[in-house]
ZAMARGU-4260 file (C-alpha; in steps of 0.2 Angstrom, whole numbers, plus 5000, padded with zeros to 4 digits):
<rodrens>
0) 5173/4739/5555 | 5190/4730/5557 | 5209/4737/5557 | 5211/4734/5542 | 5196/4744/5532
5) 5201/4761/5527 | 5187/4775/5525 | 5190/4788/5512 | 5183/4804/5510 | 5182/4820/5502
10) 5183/4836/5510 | 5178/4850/5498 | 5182/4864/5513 | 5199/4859/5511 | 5201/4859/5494
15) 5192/4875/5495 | 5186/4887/5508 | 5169/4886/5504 | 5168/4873/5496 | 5153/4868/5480
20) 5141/4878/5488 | 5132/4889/5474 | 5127/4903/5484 | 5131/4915/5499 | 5121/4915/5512
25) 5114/4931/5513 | 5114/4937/5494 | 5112/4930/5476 | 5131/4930/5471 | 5142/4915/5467
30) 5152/4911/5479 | 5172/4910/5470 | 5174/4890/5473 | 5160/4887/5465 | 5164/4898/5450
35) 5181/4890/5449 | 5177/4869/5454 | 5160/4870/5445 | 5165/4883/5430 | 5180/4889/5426
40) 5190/4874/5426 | 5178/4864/5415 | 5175/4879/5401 | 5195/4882/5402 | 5200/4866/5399
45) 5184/4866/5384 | 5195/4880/5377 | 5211/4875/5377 | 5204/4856/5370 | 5197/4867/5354
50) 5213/4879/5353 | 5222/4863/5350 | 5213/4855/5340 | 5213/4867/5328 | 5230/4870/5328
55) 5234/4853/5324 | 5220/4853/5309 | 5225/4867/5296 | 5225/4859/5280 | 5224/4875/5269
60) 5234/4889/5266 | 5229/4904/5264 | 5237/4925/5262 | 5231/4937/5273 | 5232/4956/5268
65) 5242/4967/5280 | 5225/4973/5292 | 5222/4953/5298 | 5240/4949/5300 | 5240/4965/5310
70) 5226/4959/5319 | 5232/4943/5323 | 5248/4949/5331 | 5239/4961/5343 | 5228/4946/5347
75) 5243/4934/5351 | 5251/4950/5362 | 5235/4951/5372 | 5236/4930/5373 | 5252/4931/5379
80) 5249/4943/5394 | 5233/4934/5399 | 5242/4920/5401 | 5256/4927/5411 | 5245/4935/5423
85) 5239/4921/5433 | 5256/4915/5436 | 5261/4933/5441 | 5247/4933/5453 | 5250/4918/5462
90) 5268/4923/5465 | 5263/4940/5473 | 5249/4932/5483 | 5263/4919/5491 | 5273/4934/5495
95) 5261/4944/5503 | 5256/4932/5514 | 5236/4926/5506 | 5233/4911/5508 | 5231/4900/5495
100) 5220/4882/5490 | 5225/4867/5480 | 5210/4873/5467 | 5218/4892/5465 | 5234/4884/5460
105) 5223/4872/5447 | 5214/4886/5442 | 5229/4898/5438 | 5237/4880/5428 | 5224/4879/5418
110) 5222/4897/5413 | 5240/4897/5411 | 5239/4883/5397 | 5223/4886/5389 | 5231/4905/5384
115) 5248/4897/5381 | 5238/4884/5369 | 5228/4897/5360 | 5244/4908/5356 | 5249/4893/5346
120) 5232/4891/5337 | 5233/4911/5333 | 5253/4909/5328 | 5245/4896/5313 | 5231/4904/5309
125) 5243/4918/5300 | 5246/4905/5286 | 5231/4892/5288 | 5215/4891/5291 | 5199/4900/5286
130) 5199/4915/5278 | 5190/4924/5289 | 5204/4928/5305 | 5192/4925/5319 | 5193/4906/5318
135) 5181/4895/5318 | 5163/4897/5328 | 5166/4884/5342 | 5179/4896/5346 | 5173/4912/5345
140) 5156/4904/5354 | 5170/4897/5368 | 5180/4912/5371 | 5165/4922/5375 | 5160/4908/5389
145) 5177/4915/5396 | 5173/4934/5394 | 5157/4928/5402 | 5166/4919/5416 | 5178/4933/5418
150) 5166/4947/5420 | 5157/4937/5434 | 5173/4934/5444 | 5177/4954/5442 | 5159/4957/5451
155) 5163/4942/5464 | 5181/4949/5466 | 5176/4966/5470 | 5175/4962/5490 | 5191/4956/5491
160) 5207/4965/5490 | 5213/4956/5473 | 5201/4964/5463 | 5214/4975/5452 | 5219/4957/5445
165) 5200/4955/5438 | 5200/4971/5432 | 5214/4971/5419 | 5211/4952/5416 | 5195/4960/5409
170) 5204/4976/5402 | 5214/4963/5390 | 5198/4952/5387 | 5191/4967/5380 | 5208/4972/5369
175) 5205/4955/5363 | 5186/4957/5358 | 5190/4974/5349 | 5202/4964/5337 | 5187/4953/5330
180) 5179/4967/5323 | 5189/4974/5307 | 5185/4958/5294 | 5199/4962/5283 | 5202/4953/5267
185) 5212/4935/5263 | 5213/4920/5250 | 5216/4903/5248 | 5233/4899/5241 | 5240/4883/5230
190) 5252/4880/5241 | 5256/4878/5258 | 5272/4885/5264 | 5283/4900/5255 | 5296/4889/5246
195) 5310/4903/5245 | 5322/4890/5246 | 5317/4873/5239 | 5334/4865/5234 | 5336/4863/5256
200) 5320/4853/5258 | 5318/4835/5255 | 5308/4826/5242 | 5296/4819/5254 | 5290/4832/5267
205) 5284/4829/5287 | 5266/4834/5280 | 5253/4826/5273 | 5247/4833/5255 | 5229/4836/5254
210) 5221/4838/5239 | 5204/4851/5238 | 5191/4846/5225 | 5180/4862/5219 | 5165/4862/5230
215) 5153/4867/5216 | 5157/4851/5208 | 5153/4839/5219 | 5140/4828/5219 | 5130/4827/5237
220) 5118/4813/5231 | 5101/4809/5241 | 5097/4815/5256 | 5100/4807/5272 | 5099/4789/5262
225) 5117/4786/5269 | 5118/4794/5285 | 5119/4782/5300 | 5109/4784/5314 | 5119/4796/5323
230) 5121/4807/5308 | 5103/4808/5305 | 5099/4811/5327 | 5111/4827/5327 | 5107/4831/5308
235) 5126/4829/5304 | 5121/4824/5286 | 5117/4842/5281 | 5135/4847/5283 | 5138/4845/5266
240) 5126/4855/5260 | 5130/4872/5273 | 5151/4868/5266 | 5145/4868/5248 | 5131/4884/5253
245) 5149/4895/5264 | 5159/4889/5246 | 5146/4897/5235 | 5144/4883/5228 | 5123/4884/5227
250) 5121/4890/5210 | 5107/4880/5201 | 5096/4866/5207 | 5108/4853/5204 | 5119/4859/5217
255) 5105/4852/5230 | 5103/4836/5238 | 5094/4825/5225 | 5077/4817/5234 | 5078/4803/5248
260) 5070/4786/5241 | 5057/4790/5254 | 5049/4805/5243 | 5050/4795/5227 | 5035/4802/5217
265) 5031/4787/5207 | 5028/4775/5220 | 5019/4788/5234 | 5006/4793/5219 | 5003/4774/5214
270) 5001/4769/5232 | 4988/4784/5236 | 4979/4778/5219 | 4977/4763/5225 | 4972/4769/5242
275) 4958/4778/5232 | 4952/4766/5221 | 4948/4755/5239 | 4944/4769/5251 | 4933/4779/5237
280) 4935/4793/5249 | 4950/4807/5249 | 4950/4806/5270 | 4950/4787/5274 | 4964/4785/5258
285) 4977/4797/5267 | 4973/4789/5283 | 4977/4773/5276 | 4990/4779/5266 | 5000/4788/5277
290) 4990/4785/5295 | 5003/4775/5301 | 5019/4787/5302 | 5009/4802/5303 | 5001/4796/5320
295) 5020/4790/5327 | 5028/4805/5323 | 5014/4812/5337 | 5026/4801/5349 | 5039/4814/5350
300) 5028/4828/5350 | 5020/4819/5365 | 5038/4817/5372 | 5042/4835/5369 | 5026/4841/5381
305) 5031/4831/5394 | 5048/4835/5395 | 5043/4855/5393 | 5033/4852/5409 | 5047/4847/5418
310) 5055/4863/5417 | 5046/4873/5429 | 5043/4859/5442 | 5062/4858/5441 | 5063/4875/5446
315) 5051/4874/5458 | 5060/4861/5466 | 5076/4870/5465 | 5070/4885/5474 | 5063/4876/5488
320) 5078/4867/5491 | 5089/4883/5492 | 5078/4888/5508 | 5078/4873/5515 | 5095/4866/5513
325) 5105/4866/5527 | 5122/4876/5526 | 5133/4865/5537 | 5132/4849/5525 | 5136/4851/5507
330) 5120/4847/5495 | 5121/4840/5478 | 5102/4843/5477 | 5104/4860/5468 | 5116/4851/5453
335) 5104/4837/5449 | 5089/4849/5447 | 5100/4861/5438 | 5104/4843/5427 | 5087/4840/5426
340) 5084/4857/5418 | 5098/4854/5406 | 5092/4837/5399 | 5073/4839/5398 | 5077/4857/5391
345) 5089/4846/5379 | 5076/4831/5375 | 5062/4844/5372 | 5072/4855/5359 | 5078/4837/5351
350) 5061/4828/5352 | 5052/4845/5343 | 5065/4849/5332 | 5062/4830/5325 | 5043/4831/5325
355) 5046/4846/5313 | 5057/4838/5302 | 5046/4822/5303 | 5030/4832/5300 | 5040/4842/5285
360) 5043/4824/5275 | 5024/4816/5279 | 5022/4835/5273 | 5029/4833/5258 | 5025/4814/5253
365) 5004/4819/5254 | 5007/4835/5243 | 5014/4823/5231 | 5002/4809/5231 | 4988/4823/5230
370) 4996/4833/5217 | 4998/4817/5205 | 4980/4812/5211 | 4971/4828/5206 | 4980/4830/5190
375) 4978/4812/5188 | 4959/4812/5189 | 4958/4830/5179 | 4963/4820/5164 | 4953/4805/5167
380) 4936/4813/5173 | 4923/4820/5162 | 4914/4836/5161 | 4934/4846/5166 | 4937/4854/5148
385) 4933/4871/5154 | 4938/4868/5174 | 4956/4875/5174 | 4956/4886/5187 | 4946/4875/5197
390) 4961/4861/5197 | 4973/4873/5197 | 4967/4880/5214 | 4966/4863/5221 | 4983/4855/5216
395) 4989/4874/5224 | 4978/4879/5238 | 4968/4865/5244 | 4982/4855/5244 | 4992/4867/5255
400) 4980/4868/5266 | 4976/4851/5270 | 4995/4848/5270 | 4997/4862/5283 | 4981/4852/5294
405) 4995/4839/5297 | 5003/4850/5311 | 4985/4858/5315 | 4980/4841/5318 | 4995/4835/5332
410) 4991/4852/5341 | 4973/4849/5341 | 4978/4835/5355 | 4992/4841/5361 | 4987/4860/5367
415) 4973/4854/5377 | 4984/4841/5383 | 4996/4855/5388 | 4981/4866/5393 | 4973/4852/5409
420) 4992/4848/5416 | 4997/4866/5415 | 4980/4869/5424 | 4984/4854/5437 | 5001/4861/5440
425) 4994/4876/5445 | 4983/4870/5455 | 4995/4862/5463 | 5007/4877/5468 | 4991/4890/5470
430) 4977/4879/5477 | 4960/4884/5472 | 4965/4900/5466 | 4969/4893/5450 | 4949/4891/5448
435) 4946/4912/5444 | 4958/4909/5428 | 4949/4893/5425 | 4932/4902/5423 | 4938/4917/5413
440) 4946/4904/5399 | 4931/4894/5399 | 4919/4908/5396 | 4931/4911/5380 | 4927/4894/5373
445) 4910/4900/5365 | 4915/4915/5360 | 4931/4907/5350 | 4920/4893/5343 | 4907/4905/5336
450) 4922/4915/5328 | 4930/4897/5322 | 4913/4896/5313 | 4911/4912/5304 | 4930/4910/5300
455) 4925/4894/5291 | 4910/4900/5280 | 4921/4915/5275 | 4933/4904/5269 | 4922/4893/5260
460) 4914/4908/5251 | 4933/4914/5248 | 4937/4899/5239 | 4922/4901/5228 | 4924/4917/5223
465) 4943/4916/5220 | 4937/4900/5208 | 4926/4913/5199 | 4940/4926/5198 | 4952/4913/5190
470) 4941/4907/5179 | 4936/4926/5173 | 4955/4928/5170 | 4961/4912/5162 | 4945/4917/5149
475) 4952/4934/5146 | 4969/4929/5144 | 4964/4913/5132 | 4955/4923/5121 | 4965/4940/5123
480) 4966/4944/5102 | 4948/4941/5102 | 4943/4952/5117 | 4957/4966/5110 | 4949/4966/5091
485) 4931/4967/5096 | 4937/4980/5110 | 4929/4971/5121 | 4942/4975/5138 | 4932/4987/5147
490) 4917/4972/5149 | 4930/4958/5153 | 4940/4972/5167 | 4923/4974/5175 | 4919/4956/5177
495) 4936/4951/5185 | 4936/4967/5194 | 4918/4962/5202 | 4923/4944/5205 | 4940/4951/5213
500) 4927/4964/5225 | 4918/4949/5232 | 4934/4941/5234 | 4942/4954/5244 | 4926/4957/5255
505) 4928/4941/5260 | 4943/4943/5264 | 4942/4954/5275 | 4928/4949/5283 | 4938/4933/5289
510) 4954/4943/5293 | 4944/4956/5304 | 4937/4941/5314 | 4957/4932/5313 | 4962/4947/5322
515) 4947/4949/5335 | 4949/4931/5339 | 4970/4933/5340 | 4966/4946/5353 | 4955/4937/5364
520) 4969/4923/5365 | 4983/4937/5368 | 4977/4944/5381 | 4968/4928/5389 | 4988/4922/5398
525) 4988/4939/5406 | 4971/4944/5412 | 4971/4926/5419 | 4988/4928/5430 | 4981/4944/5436
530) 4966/4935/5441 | 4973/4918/5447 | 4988/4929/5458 | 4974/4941/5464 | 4964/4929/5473
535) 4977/4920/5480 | 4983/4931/5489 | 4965/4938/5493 | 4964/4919/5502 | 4979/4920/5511
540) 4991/4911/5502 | 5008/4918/5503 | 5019/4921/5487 | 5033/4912/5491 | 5049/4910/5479
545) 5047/4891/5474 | 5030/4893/5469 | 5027/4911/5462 | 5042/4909/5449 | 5037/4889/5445
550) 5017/4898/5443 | 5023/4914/5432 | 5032/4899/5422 | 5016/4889/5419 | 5006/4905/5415
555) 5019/4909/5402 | 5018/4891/5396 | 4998/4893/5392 | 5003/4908/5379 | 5010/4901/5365
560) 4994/4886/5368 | 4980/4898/5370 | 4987/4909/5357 | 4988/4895/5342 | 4973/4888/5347
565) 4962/4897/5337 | 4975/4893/5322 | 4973/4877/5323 | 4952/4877/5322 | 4954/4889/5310
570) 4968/4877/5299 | 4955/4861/5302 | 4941/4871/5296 | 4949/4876/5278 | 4958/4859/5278
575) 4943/4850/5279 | 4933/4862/5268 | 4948/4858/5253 | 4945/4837/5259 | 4928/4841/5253
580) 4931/4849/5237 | 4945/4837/5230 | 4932/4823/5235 | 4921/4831/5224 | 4932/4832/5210
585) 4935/4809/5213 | 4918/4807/5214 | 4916/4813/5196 | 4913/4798/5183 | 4929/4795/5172
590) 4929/4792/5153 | 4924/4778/5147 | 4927/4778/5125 | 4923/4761/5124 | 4903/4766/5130
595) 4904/4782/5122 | 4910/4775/5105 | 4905/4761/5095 | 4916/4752/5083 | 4913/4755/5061
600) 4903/4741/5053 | 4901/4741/5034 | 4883/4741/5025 | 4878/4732/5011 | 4879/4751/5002
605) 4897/4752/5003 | 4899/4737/4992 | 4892/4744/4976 | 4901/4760/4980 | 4914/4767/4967
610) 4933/4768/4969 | 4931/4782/4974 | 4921/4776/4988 | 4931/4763/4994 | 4942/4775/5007
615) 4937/4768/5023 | 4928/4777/5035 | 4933/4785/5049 | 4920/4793/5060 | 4902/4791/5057
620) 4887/4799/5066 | 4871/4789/5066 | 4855/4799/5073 | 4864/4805/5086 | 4857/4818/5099
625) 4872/4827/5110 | 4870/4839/5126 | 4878/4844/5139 | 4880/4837/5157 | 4866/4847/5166
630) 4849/4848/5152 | 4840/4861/5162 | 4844/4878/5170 | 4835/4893/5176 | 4832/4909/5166
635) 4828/4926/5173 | 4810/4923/5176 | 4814/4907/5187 | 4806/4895/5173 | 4815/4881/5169
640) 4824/4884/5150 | 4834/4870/5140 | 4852/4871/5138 | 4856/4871/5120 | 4861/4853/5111
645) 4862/4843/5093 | 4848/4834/5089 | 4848/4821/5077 | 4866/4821/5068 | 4871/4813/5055
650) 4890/4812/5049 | 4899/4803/5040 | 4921/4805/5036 | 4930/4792/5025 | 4950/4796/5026
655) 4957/4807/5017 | 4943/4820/5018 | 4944/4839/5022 | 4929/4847/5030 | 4925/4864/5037
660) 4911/4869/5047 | 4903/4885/5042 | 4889/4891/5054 | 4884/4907/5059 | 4888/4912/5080
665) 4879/4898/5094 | 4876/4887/5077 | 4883/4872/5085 | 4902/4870/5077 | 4908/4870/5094
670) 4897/4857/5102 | 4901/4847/5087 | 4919/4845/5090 | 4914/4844/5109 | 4903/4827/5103
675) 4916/4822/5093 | 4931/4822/5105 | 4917/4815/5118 | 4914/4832/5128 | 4897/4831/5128
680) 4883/4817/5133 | 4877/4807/5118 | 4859/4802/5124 | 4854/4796/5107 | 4861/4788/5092
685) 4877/4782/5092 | 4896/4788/5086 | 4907/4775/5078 | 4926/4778/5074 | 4937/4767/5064
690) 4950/4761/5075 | 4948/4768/5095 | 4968/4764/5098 | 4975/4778/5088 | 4964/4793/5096
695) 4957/4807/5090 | 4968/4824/5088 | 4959/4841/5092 | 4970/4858/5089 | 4962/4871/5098
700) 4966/4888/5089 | 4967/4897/5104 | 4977/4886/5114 | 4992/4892/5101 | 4984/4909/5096
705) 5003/4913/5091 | 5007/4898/5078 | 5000/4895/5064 | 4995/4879/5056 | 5007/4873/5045
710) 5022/4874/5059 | 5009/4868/5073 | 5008/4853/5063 | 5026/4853/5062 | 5027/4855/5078
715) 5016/4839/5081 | 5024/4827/5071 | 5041/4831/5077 | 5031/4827/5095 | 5024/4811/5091
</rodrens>
C-alpha cells in the first residue's frame, strides 16, 4: 500500500459505547446503542416524516365542539414537554459530569424535532383535517411504535442512574394516550378559514381552493381495469371504494365497483359452451376452459410455502449465531437473518394474499360459466318440466362446491408438499427422533381415509334426499289453493316432514364423523411433538436453543396442514360428487322440434270443403301414440306395470277454434297438453303444426294461481 492510499473506517465503539451489538452478554436485554442506532432514530425520524406531511396536507375544514378542541390542547401541552425534555436532559448530563456520545446528542435532536413537528401537526388539526381528533392511522399506528420504544428504554434505563428521565418521558406518553380516548363530536365546514374580517384579505389567497365532489355520487367504474401494476401488487385500487365505504357513501348496489372486463358473463358462458360442445364432459371443459390460469395462480401458492419455510430456518440460524458469535468483533449476521425474516415473512403474506384474490376471480368466472350452462341446458334438455328443484340445487349447491374444490384442489398438493419438507427439516435439527412422529401420523392415514369415505357417501345420500325434500315443497307450494281446499295439509306436512327426517339423519351422520375426524387431526401436531421431543432426548440428543425453538416452529407449521387435510378430501369428494350430477344433467338429449314435429300438408278433402272449412289448420294429430320417457316401472308386487300413455290420437285445430278438454281425474288432459307442447315421447304417428317459427304458447294455471285469464293475456301481449 503506497503513501498516498488513505484507509477509512468505522468505529461504532466510538460513536457508541457498545456499539450495534443487540444483546448483553449475560441476559436477554437490548443493550441502549442498539435501541438508539438501530431504533429509535429510524421510527423517530418515521414520525416526524408523517407529522409533516400531514400538516402540510389539510385540505378540509372542519368545527370541533368544545371536548376535542380541549383535547387537542392538552395533547399539544404534553408535545411540547416531551420535546423539551431531552434537551433538558442533555444539559444536566454535561453538567454533572456523564459522559456523552455523538449518537446521545443525535438521538436527543431527533426527539427534539419530531415532538416540535408534531406540535405543529396537532396546532392544524383544530381547524383541518378529519373529523375524528386522533388524526390519521399511520399516526396513531407510529406513535405507538414510540410508546413501544419508550417503554423498552424505561426497562433498559432502570440500571443506570438517569432512569427518572425514562420514567416521566413515559408518564407524559401515557397523559398523551389518555387524550385519544373521549371521541367527541366535529363537521366538515364550507369554508376554510373564519372570515371575520374579509375587506383586509386579498382577492387572490396563498391557498389553493379545493373543490369536494359528494362521495355518494361518484362513479368508481370497473374494477382494477385501470390500475397500473403497482396499484394492483399493493391493492391501491380499492381505495376508492374504503373513501366512498368511511363517507357513507355504500347505499345501493350501484355505489360498488361495476365488474372487471375479465368476469364478463357473456363471453365466460359462451366460451365454456363451447368447451362443452368439444370436451362433452363437464371435467375436461373447465380444465380446458380455465386450466390454464387456474394452474399458474398455483405458482404463488407454491412461492408462499417456500418462503413460509424459511422462517424457522432463519431463526434457527439466528440463534446459533448468537452462541457462537464472538463478542470482540462486531457481527452483522444477526441483522441479515433478522432481514431475512422480514422479507420471506413479507413475500409469503404478498404471494398468499394474491393466490387468494386470484383463486376469488377463477372463483367467480367458473360459477359464471356453470350457472349460464346449467340453466342453459335446463331449457334446452328434454324430460326437465317437473325437475325444478333438481336445477335449482345444482346452479346453488353443486356449483358451490365444485367452485370451493378450486382451493381444495392447490392444497391437495401443497399440504403434503408442506407435510415431507417440514418432515426433512425436522430431521434435520432432531435426527432420527423425527421417525416416532412419523409413524403416529402414518397410522392416521387409514383411519382418515376410511372417514373421507363414509363422509362422501353421506353426502351423496344428503344431496338426494335434499332433491326429494325440494321437490316435495315446490309441489306444495305450487299447488297451495288446491292442497288448502281439499284439506289435504296434514298429508303434504308429513311427506316434507319425512323427506326433511332423512335429510337431517344424514346430516348428522356426516357432521358426527367431520367432527371425529377434525379431532384426530387436532391433536395429531401435539401428541407427535410430545413424541418426537420424548425420544430425542431419550437418545441423547441435547435441546439446544437453535434447534428446540426452530423444531417447536415446524411442529407448529404441521397444524394448520394436518388440520385442513381432512377438509380438503372431504371438499374433493362433494366436488366431484356435484361434477358428476351436472354431467348427468349435459348428457340428457336436447329438443329437437324439427323430429318431433312434422310440417301441415293439405289433402284432397279440404278442397271440397266449405267456407267454413277453409281456416287453415293449425295442429293436427294423426294416429299418434305418446308416453313418457321411462315405459315401464315397478309396482308393489315387484312385477313390471306400464306407465300410463295416449294411444292412437287423433286431433285436428283449424285457427280460430276454441276447444276444452273435459275428462274425468288421470283421463289423460294433462298428457295431452304434455304431447302437444312436446313433453312426452311420440313413438307412433306423427304431430304436424302449421308454421314451427311462431311456437306454441302454454299458460299453466298454477304457475299464476293469483291472475286471472283476461289480465294474464293482457299481461302477455303487453310482453311480447
Amino acid at each position: 500500500m503506497g503513501d498516498s492510499d488513505v484507509v477509512v473506517s468505522w468505529n461504532w465503539t466510538e460513536f457508541c459505547s457498545t456499539g450495534i451489538k443487540p444483546f448483553a452478554h449475560n441476559s436477554n436485554d437490548l443493550l441502549p446503542c442498539f435501541q438508539e442506532i438501530v431504533l429509535q432514530i429510524p421510527i423517530y425520524t418515521i414520525f416526524a416524516t408523517i407529522s409533516a406531511y400531514n400538516f402540510g396536507y389539510y385540505t378540509r375544514s372542519v368545527l370541533r365542539d368544545e371536548l376535542q378542541l380541549r383535547l387537542l390542547y392538552l395533547r399539544i401541552g404534553v408535545a411540547i414537554m416531551l420535546a423539551q425534555l431531552p434537551v433538558w436532559k442533555i444539559f444536566v448530563f454535561h453538567h454533572t459530569g456523564v459522559k456523552l456520545y455523538a449518537v446521545d446528542v443525535l438521538v436527543v435532536a431527533t426527539e427534539c424535532v419530531m415532538w416540535a413537528v408534531h406540535v405543529g401537526y396537532l396546532l392544524s388539526t383544530r381547524r383541518f383535517g378529519n373529523l375524528s381528533h386522533r388524526g390519521s392511522l399511520c399516526i396513531n399506528v407510529t406513535w405507538l411504535a414510540v410508546l413501544v420504544l419508550d417503554v423498552v428504554w424505561l426497562q433498559t434505563s432502570v440500571s443506570y442512574d438517569w432512569w427518572p428521565w425514562s420514567l416521566v418521558t413515559v408518564i407524559f406518553d401515557i397523559f398523551y394516550a389518555i387524550t385519544l380516548i373521549p371521541t367527541g363530536n366535529a363537521v366538515f365546514s364550507t369554508s376554510f378559514r373564519h372570515t371575520s374580517n374579509r375587506e383586509d384579505e386579498s382577492l387572490l389567497g396563498n391557498r389553493y381552493t379545493y373543490f369536494h365532489f359528494d362521495l355518494n355520487e361518484t362513479h368508481l367504474g370497473h374494477a382494477q381495469d385501470d390500475a397500473s401494476y403497482t396499484s394492483r401488487f399493493i391493492f391501491n385500487w380499492v381505495n376508492p371504494l374504503i373513501t366512498k365505504g368511511v363517507a357513507g357513501g355504500l347505499k345501493k348496489i350501484e355505489d360498488l365497483f361495476d365488474l372487471p372486463d375479465s368476469l364478463n358473463i357473456s363471453r365466460i358462458s359462451e366460451h365454456l359452451q363451447i368447451c362443452i360442445s368439444q370436451s362433452k364432459t363437464l371435467f375436461w371443459s373447465l380444465h380446458k376452459g380455465f386450466g390454464r390460469e387456474f394452474y399458474l395462480i398455483g405458482i404463488l401458492r407454491f412461492i408462499a410455502d417456500i418462503a413460509g419455510f424459511a422462517g424457522p430456518l432463519l431463526l434457527g440460524g439466528l440463534l446459533q449465531n448468537r452462541n457462537e458469535s464472538d463478542n470482540t468483533e462486531p457481527d452483522w449476521s444477526p441483522y441479515l437473518y433478522a432481514l431475512g425474516l422480514c422479507v420471506t415473512t413479507w413475500l409469503s403474506a404478498i404471494c398468499g394474499t394474491h393466490f387468494n384474490w386470484r383463486m376469488s376471480m377463477i372463483g367467480m368466472k367458473m360459477r359464471i360459466g356453470l350457472v349460464t350452462a346449467i340453466y342453459r341446458k335446463s331449457l334446452e334438455a328434454r324430460g326437465l318440466k317437473s325437475s325444478r328443484p333438481d336445477i335449482l340445487n345444482l346452479m346453488s349447491t353443486d356449483t358451490e362446491r365444485i367452485v370451493n374444490s378450486c382451493i381444495s384442489f392447490h392444497s391437495f398438493w401443497s399440504i403434503p408438499f408442506q407435510l415431507f419438507t417440514t418432515l426433512y427439516l425436522l430431521y434435520t435439527q432432531l435426527g432420527a427422533a423425527f421417525l416416532a412422529g412419523l409413524i403416529f401420523g402414518i397410522v392416521l392415514i387409514p383411519i382418515n381415509r376410511l372417514l373421507a369415505q363414509r363422509i362422501g357417501q353421506y353426502s351423496r345420500g344428503l344431496m338426494s334426499a335434499k332433491d326429494q325434500r325440494l321437490a316435495a315443497t315446490s309441489e306444495t307450494m305450487s299447488g297451495a289453493k288446491q292442497i288448502k281446499m281439499h284439506a289435504w295439509e296434514d298429508i303434504f306436512i308429513e311427506k316434507i316432514r319425512t323427506c326433511r327426517k332423512l335429510e337431517v339423519n344424514f346430516l348428522r351422520k356426516r357432521k358426527y364423523l367431520d367432527a371425529l375426524c377434525v379431532y384426530f387431526w387436532a391433536t395429531t401436531p401435539v401428541l407427535m411433538s410430545f413424541l418426537t421431543f420424548g425420544v430425542s432426548v431419550l437418545m441423547g440428543n441435547p435441546l439446544i436453543a437453535a434447534s428446540t425453538y426452530t423444531s417447536v416452529a415446524l411442529l407448529n407449521m404441521l397444524i394448520g396442514p394436518l388440520n385442513a387435510f381432512p377438509w380438503v378430501l372431504n371438499g374433493l369428494i362433494e366436488a366431484w360428487v356435484s361434477v358428476k350430477r351436472v354431467q348427468e344433467l349435459i348428457d340428457l338429449p336436447n329438443l329437437d322440434f324439427s323430429s318431433y314435429y312434422n310440417p301441415i300438408i293439405k289433402s284432397t278433402g279440404y278442397e271440397n270443403s266449405t267456407k267454413l272449412d277453409d281456416r287453415p289448420v293449425v295442429l293436427e294429430m294423426k294416429s299418434a301414440t305418446f308416453e313418457h320417457e321411462n315405459g315401464t316401472k315397478q309396482n308393489n308386487n315387484g312385477h313390471q306395470q306400464e306407465k300410463f300413455h295416449l294411444d292412437n290420437v287423433n286431433l285436428t285445430v283449424k285457427k280460430g277454434d276454441l276447444i276444452c278438454l273435459e275428462g274425468p281425474v288421470g283421463g289423460g288432459k294433462t298428457a295431452l297438453i304434455d304431447a302437444i307442447v312436446a313433453g312426452i315421447n311420440c313413438t307412433s304417428g306423427s304431430i304436424c303444426v302449421h308454421e314451427l317459427t311462431s311456437g306454441i304458447l302454454f299458460y299453466n294455471i298454477l304457475t299464476y294461481i293469483h291472475m286471472y285469464i283476461l289480465p294474464y293475456i293482457i299481461f302477455l301481449l303487453y310482453i311480447y
